[in-house]
C-alpha positions, -999 to +999 in steps of 0.1 A: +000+000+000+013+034-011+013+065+008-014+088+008+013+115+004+031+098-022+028+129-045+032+152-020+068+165-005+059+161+031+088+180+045+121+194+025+156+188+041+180+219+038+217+206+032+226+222+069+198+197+087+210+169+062+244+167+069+232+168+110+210+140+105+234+120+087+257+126+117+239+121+145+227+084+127+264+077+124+273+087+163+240+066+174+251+041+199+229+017+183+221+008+149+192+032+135+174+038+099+174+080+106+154+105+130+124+107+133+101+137+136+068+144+154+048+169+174+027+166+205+007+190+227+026+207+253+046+240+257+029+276+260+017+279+223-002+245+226+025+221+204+060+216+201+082+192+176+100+163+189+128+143+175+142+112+181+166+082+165+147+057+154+150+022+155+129+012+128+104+025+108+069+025+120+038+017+104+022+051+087+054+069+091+058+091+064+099+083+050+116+113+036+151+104+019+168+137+003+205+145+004+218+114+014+198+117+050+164+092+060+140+113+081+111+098+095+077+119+097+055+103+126+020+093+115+001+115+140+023+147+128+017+145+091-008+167+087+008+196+111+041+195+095+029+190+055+056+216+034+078+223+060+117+233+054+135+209+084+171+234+083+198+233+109+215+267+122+244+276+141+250+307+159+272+321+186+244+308+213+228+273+198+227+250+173+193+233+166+170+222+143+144+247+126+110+239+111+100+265+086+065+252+087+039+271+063+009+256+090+024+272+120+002+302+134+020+315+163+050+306+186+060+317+218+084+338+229+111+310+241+109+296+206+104+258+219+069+256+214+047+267+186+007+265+176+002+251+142-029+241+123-030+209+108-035+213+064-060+200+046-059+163+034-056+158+000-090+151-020-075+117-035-064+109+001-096+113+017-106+084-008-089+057+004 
Protein backbone atom coordinates (compact mmCIF):
# COMPACT_ATOMS: atom_id res chain seq x y z
CA UNK A 1 0.00 0.00 0.00
CA UNK A 2 1.35 3.37 -1.06
CA UNK A 3 1.32 6.45 0.83
CA UNK A 4 -1.39 8.78 0.77
CA UNK A 5 1.33 11.55 0.36
CA UNK A 6 3.08 9.79 -2.20
CA UNK A 7 2.79 12.91 -4.49
CA UNK A 8 3.25 15.21 -1.97
CA UNK A 9 6.76 16.48 -0.46
CA UNK A 10 5.94 16.14 3.09
CA UNK A 11 8.77 17.96 4.50
CA UNK A 12 12.06 19.37 2.52
CA UNK A 13 15.60 18.78 4.09
CA UNK A 14 18.04 21.91 3.83
CA UNK A 15 21.68 20.59 3.20
CA UNK A 16 22.61 22.18 6.88
CA UNK A 17 19.80 19.72 8.66
CA UNK A 18 21.01 16.85 6.18
CA UNK A 19 24.42 16.67 6.94
CA UNK A 20 23.25 16.84 10.99
CA UNK A 21 21.01 13.98 10.53
CA UNK A 22 23.36 12.04 8.67
CA UNK A 23 25.67 12.58 11.75
CA UNK A 24 23.91 12.09 14.49
CA UNK A 25 22.70 8.44 12.68
CA UNK A 26 26.41 7.66 12.38
CA UNK A 27 27.32 8.73 16.27
CA UNK A 28 24.02 6.56 17.40
CA UNK A 29 25.09 4.10 19.89
CA UNK A 30 22.88 1.65 18.29
CA UNK A 31 22.07 0.80 14.93
CA UNK A 32 19.15 3.16 13.51
CA UNK A 33 17.39 3.83 9.95
CA UNK A 34 17.45 7.96 10.62
CA UNK A 35 15.43 10.47 13.00
CA UNK A 36 12.39 10.72 13.31
CA UNK A 37 10.12 13.73 13.64
CA UNK A 38 6.82 14.42 15.45
CA UNK A 39 4.79 16.87 17.39
CA UNK A 40 2.73 16.56 20.55
CA UNK A 41 0.66 18.98 22.70
CA UNK A 42 2.58 20.68 25.29
CA UNK A 43 4.56 23.98 25.73
CA UNK A 44 2.91 27.63 25.99
CA UNK A 45 1.73 27.85 22.30
CA UNK A 46 -0.24 24.46 22.56
CA UNK A 47 2.48 22.09 20.37
CA UNK A 48 6.02 21.58 20.11
CA UNK A 49 8.19 19.21 17.55
CA UNK A 50 10.00 16.32 18.94
CA UNK A 51 12.76 14.28 17.54
CA UNK A 52 14.23 11.16 18.06
CA UNK A 53 16.62 8.21 16.49
CA UNK A 54 14.70 5.65 15.37
CA UNK A 55 14.98 2.18 15.48
CA UNK A 56 12.94 1.25 12.78
CA UNK A 57 10.39 2.52 10.83
CA UNK A 58 6.92 2.49 11.97
CA UNK A 59 3.84 1.67 10.38
CA UNK A 60 2.23 5.11 8.67
CA UNK A 61 5.38 6.89 9.12
CA UNK A 62 5.82 9.11 6.38
CA UNK A 63 9.86 8.34 5.02
CA UNK A 64 11.57 11.31 3.64
CA UNK A 65 15.14 10.43 1.94
CA UNK A 66 16.85 13.65 0.32
CA UNK A 67 20.52 14.50 0.43
CA UNK A 68 21.76 11.40 1.43
CA UNK A 69 19.84 11.74 5.00
CA UNK A 70 16.41 9.23 5.96
CA UNK A 71 14.04 11.29 8.14
CA UNK A 72 11.14 9.83 9.52
CA UNK A 73 7.72 11.91 9.65
CA UNK A 74 5.50 10.31 12.57
CA UNK A 75 2.04 9.34 11.46
CA UNK A 76 0.14 11.49 13.97
CA UNK A 77 2.31 14.70 12.79
CA UNK A 78 1.69 14.47 9.07
CA UNK A 79 -0.84 16.67 8.68
CA UNK A 80 0.82 19.55 11.06
CA UNK A 81 4.12 19.51 9.49
CA UNK A 82 2.88 18.95 5.52
CA UNK A 83 5.57 21.61 3.38
CA UNK A 84 7.83 22.25 6.03
CA UNK A 85 11.75 23.27 5.41
CA UNK A 86 13.51 20.93 8.38
CA UNK A 87 17.10 23.37 8.33
CA UNK A 88 19.80 23.32 10.86
CA UNK A 89 21.49 26.67 12.20
CA UNK A 90 24.35 27.55 14.12
CA UNK A 91 24.96 30.68 15.92
CA UNK A 92 27.16 32.11 18.61
CA UNK A 93 24.41 30.75 21.29
CA UNK A 94 22.84 27.32 19.84
CA UNK A 95 22.70 24.98 17.32
CA UNK A 96 19.34 23.31 16.60
CA UNK A 97 16.95 22.18 14.26
CA UNK A 98 14.42 24.67 12.62
CA UNK A 99 11.01 23.90 11.14
CA UNK A 100 10.00 26.46 8.55
CA UNK A 101 6.52 25.20 8.69
CA UNK A 102 3.93 27.10 6.28
CA UNK A 103 0.92 25.60 8.98
CA UNK A 104 2.43 27.15 11.99
CA UNK A 105 0.21 30.18 13.37
CA UNK A 106 2.02 31.48 16.28
CA UNK A 107 4.95 30.56 18.60
CA UNK A 108 5.98 31.74 21.80
CA UNK A 109 8.38 33.81 22.93
CA UNK A 110 11.12 30.99 24.06
CA UNK A 111 10.86 29.56 20.63
CA UNK A 112 10.37 25.78 21.88
CA UNK A 113 6.94 25.56 21.40
CA UNK A 114 4.69 26.68 18.58
CA UNK A 115 0.74 26.53 17.60
CA UNK A 116 0.20 25.13 14.25
CA UNK A 117 -2.93 24.06 12.33
CA UNK A 118 -3.04 20.88 10.76
CA UNK A 119 -3.51 21.26 6.39
CA UNK A 120 -5.96 19.98 4.57
CA UNK A 121 -5.85 16.28 3.39
CA UNK A 122 -5.59 15.76 0.01
CA UNK A 123 -9.01 15.13 -2.04
CA UNK A 124 -7.53 11.73 -3.50
CA UNK A 125 -6.38 10.94 0.12
CA UNK A 126 -9.65 11.28 1.71
CA UNK A 127 -10.64 8.38 -0.80
CA UNK A 128 -8.94 5.75 0.40
Amino acid sequence: MGSLFASLKVVSITDAAAERVKALVAGADRPVVGLRVGVRNGGCAGMSYTMELADDVKPGDEVVEDKGATVLIDARAVLFLLGTEMDFQTTKLASQFVFNNPNQTSACGCGESVAITPAAQPEHASAH
